[in-house]
Residue, then its C-alpha position, 0 to 999 in steps of 0.5 A: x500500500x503506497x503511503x506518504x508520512x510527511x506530514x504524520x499526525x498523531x491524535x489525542x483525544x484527552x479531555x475532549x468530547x467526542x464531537x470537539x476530537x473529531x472535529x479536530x480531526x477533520x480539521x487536521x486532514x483539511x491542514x494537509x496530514x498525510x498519514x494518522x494514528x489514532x492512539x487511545x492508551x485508556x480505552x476499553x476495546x469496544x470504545x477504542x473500536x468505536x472511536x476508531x470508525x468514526x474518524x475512519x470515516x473521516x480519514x476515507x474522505x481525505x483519502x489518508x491511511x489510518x494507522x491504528x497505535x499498538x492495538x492490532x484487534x482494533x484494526x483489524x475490527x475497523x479494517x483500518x490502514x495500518x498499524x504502529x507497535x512501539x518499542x514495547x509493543x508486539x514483536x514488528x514480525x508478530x505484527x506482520x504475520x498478523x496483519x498480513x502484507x497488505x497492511x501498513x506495520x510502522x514501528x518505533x527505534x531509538x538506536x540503529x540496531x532497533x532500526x535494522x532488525x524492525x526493516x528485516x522483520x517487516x516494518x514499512x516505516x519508523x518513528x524515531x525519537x523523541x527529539x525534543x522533550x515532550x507532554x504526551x508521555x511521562x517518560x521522554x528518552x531524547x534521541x540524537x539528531x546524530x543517531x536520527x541521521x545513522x538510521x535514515x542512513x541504515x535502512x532504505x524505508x521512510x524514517x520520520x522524525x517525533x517528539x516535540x516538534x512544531x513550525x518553529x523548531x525543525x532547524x535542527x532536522x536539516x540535512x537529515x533525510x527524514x521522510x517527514x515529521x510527526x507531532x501530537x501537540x502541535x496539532x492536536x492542542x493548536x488554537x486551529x489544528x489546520x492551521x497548525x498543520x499547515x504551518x508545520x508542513x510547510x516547514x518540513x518542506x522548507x527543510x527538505x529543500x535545504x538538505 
C-alpha cells in the first residue's frame, strides 16, 4: 500500500468530547496530514473500536491511511490502514504475520540496531525519537539528531522524525533525510489544528529543500 508520512499526525483525544476530537480531526486532514494514528492508551476495546470508525470515516474522505497505535484487534475490527507497535509493543514480525502484507506495520527505534532488525522483520516505516522533550508521555528518552541521521542512513524505508516538534523548531532536522515529521501537540492542542498543520508542513518542506 503506497503511503506518504510527511506530514504524520498523531491524535489525542484527552479531555475532549467526542464531537470537539473529531472535529479536530477533520480539521487536521483539511491542514494537509498525510498519514494518522489514532492512539487511545485508556480505552476499553469496544470504545477504542468505536472511536476508531468514526474518524475512519473521516480519514476515507481525505483519502489518508489510518494507522491504528499498538492495538492490532482494533484494526483489524475497523479494517483500518495500518498499524504502529512501539518499542514495547508486539514483536514488528508478530505484527506482520498478523496483519498480513497488505497492511501498513510502522514501528518505533531509538538506536540503529532497533532500526535494522524492525526493516528485516517487516516494518514499512519508523518513528524515531523523541527529539525534543515532550507532554504526551511521562517518560521522554531524547534521541540524537546524530543517531536520527545513522538510521535514515541504515535502512532504505521512510524514517520520520517525533517528539516535540512544531513550525518553529525543525532547524535542527536539516540535512537529515527524514521522510517527514510527526507531532501530537502541535496539532492536536493548536488554537486551529489546520492551521497548525499547515504551518508545520510547510516547514518540513522548507527543510527538505535545504538538505
Amino acid at each position: 500500500m503506497e503511503f506518504d508520512t510527511k506530514l504524520y499526525f498523531i491524535t489525542d483525544s484527552t479531555g475532549l468530547e467526542r464531537d470537539e476530537f473529531l472535529s479536530r480531526v477533520r480539521s487536521a486532514l483539511e491542514g494537509g496530514v498525510t498519514i494518522l494514528q489514532l492512539r487511545e492508551k485508556n480505552r476499553t476495546t469496544r470504545e477504542y473500536i468505536d472511536i476508531a470508525k468514526a474518524v475512519h470515516e473521516i480519514t476515507k474522505e481525505f483519502n489518508v491511511p489510518l494507522i491504528i497505535d499498538d492495538r492490532i484487534d482494533v484494526m483489524l475490527a475497523t479494517d483500518a490502514e495500518g498499524v504502529h507497535v512501539g518499542a514495547e509493543d508486539m514483536p514488528v514480525a508478530t505484527a506482520r504475520k498478523l496483519i498480513g502484507k497488505d497492511k501498513i506495520l510502522g514501528a518505533t527505534a531509538k538506536t540503529v540496531e532497533a532500526a535494522k532488525k524492525a526493516y528485516e522483520d517487516g516494518a514499512d516505516y519508523l518513528g524515531v525519537g523523541a527529539i525534543y522533550p515532550t507532554t504526551t508521555k511521562v517518560k521522554t528518552v531524547l534521541t540524537s539528531t546524530e543517531t536520527l541521521d545513522a538510521i535514515t542512513k541504515a535502512v532504505p524505508i521512510p524514517v520520520n522524525a517525533i517528539g516535540g516538534l512544531n513550525s518553529t523548531n525543525l532547524g535542527v532536522l536539516t540535512g537529515i533525510s527524514i521522510a517527514g515529521v510527526c507531532a501530537v501537540s502541535a496539532i492536536m492542542k493548536a488554537e486551529c489544528p489546520k492551521t497548525a498543520a499547515e504551518e508545520l508542513k510547510k516547514a518540513f518542506e522548507e527543510i527538505r529543500r535545504h538538505a
